[in-house]
C-alpha positions, 0 to 999 in steps of 0.5 A: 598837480590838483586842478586850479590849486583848489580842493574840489570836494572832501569827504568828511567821514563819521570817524577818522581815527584808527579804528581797530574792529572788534569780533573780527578774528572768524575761525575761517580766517577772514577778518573784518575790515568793514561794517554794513553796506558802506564797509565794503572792500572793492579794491585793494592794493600793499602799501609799497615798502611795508612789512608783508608775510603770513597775517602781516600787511598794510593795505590800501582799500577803496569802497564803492560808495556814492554818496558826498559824505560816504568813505572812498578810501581807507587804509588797514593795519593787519598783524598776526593775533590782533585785529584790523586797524582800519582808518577812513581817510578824507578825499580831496579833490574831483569825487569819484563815485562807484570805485570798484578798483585799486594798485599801487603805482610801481615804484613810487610809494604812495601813488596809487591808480583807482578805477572807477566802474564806468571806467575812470581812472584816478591817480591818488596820492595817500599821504598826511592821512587823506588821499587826495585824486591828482587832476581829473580821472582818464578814461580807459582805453577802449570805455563804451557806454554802458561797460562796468569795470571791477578790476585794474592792475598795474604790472611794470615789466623788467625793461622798466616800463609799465602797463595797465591790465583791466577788465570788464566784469561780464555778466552771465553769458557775456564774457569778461573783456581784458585788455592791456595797454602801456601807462605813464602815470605822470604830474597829470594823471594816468596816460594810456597808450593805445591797447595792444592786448584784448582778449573774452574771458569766463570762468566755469565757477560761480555758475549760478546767479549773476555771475562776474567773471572778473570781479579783480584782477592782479599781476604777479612779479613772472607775468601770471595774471590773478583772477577773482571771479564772484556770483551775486543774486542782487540781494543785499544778503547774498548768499554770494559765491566767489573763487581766485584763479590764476588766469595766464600769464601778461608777457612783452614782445620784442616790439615791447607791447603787452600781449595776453595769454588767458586760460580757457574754461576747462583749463582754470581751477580755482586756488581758493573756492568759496560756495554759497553756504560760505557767503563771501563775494570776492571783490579784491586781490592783492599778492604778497612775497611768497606765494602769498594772496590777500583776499577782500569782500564786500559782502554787502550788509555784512560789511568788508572782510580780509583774508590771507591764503595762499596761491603758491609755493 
């Protein structure tokens, strides 16, 4: 329920209405869902039930903006040969800042968990055109002072329980940290269990400037975990470089906790790489039927794009 029956706050967007982007049909496939520094894409997750295939999804994206009146949510229309149908959507409820991480609740159309980078998860309901944050965020199990969260995933396993993957970014030589826990998304909000899978993780591309070895994460249906990892100079321009790996693999034991097998660095190889002469900071997956991948941007001044790739057979 929301906290005392009241809205909060609510972001008021410049334009609510669907909004197809013009000139967004690159010839290197990416499309543009985003304008500017506040167009961003830093987190995405498929719209449950909803047609999905080659140049064909509806997306749910969150943007890592921090101002009152800036937009936090926004949904996408992708269709093969037409452009982007993005619409910005209103947020009710406690005003999350920096969110950087989005899925879908598995099986419940409509709710989704988005993650924060200090480590808040939101349970939020996408309906009526507004996303509306259900009671106030959890923390994430295991959040110090100071951690910088950019990913989240939510995988439900075939016994029918579900659990959270997340990680820290890392910086450089610091290591992303992954961990899993079990996760009740219930009336109040995100309800971890203790965490029962940790484990360093980096990437041997990006290799120059700052570089975050997770920048998302998701979990495909067999367990295999996705990774996207991107460098950042700290200039709004970039040049950013970013790659998609697959990680390892989330498996349940007998005792139905999660445990994580990731990849070391000589064993990863990049499923789609880009450079710094392609200029794209990688910042959300999402997977689609078929071996299918979604990739987003936020590319800073240059705004939000997406791009369909494939990552399997």
């Amino acid at each position: 329920m929301i906290r005392n029956g009241i809205f909060a706050s609510v972001v008021l967007c410049a334009s609510l209405a669907a909004t197809p982007l013009s000139a967004t049909a690159a010839s290197d496939g990416w499309q543009r869902v985003g304008s500017g520094i506040r167009g961003g894409v830093s987190g995405m997750a498929l719209v449950e039930g909803a047609p999905a295939g080659e140049g064909l999804a509806d997306a749910v994206l969150v943007r890592d903006n921090k101002g009152d009146r800036d937009s936090r949510l926004a949904t996408v229309r992708l269709r093969p040969g037409q452009e982007p149908v993005v619409e910005e959507l209103p947020w009710l409820g406690t005003l999350p800042a920096d969110l950087e991480a989005l899925d879908a609740v598995p099986g419940r159309p409509g709710h989704y968990v988005a993650v924060a980078s200090r480590g808040d998860a939101y349970h939020v309901v996408v309906a009526d055109g507004r996303a509306t944050a259900v009671d106030e965020p959890a923390a994430l199990p295991g959040r110090r002072d100071g951690d910088n969260y950019e990913s989240f995933a939510l995988h439900r396993d075939r016994s029918g329980r579900t659990f959270a993957v997340w990680a820290t970014r890392g910086s450089g030589e610091e290591k992303a940290v992954v961990r899993a826990a079990s996760v009740r998304i219930g009336a109040n909000g995100p309800e971890f269990g203790m965490v029962a899978a940790r484990q360093e993780f980096a990437v041997p591309f990006p290799d120059e400037d700052e570089v975050r070895h997770i920048s998302d994460l998701k979990v495909l249906d067999d367990g295999t975990v996705l990774v996207s990892a991107a460098s950042d100079p700290n200039v709004d321009d970039g040049p950013f470089a970013s790659a998609v790996y697959d990680a390892g693999r989330l498996s349940v034991n007998q005792a139905h906790d999660a445990v994580l097998r990731l990849k070391p660095v000589r064993a990863l190889v990049p499923l789609s790489r880009f450079s710094r002469q392609d200029n794209r900071k990688i910042e959300a997956v999402a997977v689609l039927p078929g071996g299918l991948g979604l990739w987003g941007t936020d590319d800073e001044n240059s705004g939000g794009s997406v791009m369909f790739a494939r990552v399997g057979r």
